[in-house]
C-alpha positions in Angstrom: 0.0 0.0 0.0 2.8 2.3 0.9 4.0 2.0 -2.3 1.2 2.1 -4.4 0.9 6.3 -2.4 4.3 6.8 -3.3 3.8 6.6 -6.9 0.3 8.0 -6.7 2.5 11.0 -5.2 5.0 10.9 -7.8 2.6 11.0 -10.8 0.2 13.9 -8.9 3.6 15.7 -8.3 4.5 15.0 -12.2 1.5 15.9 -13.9 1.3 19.7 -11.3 4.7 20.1 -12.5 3.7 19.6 -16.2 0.0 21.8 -15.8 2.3 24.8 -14.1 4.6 24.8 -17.2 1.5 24.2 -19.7 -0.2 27.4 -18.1 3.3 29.8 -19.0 3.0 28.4 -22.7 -1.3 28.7 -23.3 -2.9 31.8 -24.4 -5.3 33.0 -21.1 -8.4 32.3 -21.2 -8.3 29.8 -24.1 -9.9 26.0 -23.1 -6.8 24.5 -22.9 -6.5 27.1 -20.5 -9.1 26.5 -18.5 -9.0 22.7 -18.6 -4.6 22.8 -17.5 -5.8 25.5 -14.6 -8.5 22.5 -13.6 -6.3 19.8 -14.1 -3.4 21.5 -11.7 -6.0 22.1 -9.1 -7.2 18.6 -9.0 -3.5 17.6 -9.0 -2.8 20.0 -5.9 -6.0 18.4 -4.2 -4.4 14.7 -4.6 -1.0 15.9 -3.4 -2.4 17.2 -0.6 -4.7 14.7 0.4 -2.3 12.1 -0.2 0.4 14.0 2.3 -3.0 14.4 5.3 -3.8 10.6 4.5 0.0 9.6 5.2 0.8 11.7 8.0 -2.6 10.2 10.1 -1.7 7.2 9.2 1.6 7.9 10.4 0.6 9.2 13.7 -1.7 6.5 14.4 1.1 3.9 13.9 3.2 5.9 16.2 0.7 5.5 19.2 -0.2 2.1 18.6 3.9 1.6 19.0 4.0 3.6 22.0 0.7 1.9 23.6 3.0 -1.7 23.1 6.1 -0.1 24.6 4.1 0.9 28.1 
């Protein structure tokens, strides 16, 4: 599972990357506009849910370990 959210980061982080660039080199207010400034919201969505999703998880390992060591 870890892995599978590691490349699920990865590509999310990828395809931002590639929208940020796409919106320097689109005319404003063109579709392909529109749909790149969609498509890099959506991308920083997934990024960001993907980093709250790990560090819960995270934290929630941590206190089960520190419930076993008392």
């Amino acid at each position: 599972m870890e892995k599978a959210v590691s490349i699920t980061l990865r590509l999310a982080l990828f395809l931002l990357i590639a929208n940020i660039i796409m919106l320097f080199i689109l005319e404003p207010l063109s579709a392909e506009f529109v749909v790149t400034v969609i498509s890099a919201v959506l991308m920083l969505v997934l990024v960001a849910v993907i980093v709250i999703v790990r560090a819960v998880k995270d934290k929630k390992e941590r206190g089960k370990e520190m419930k076993k060591d008392e």
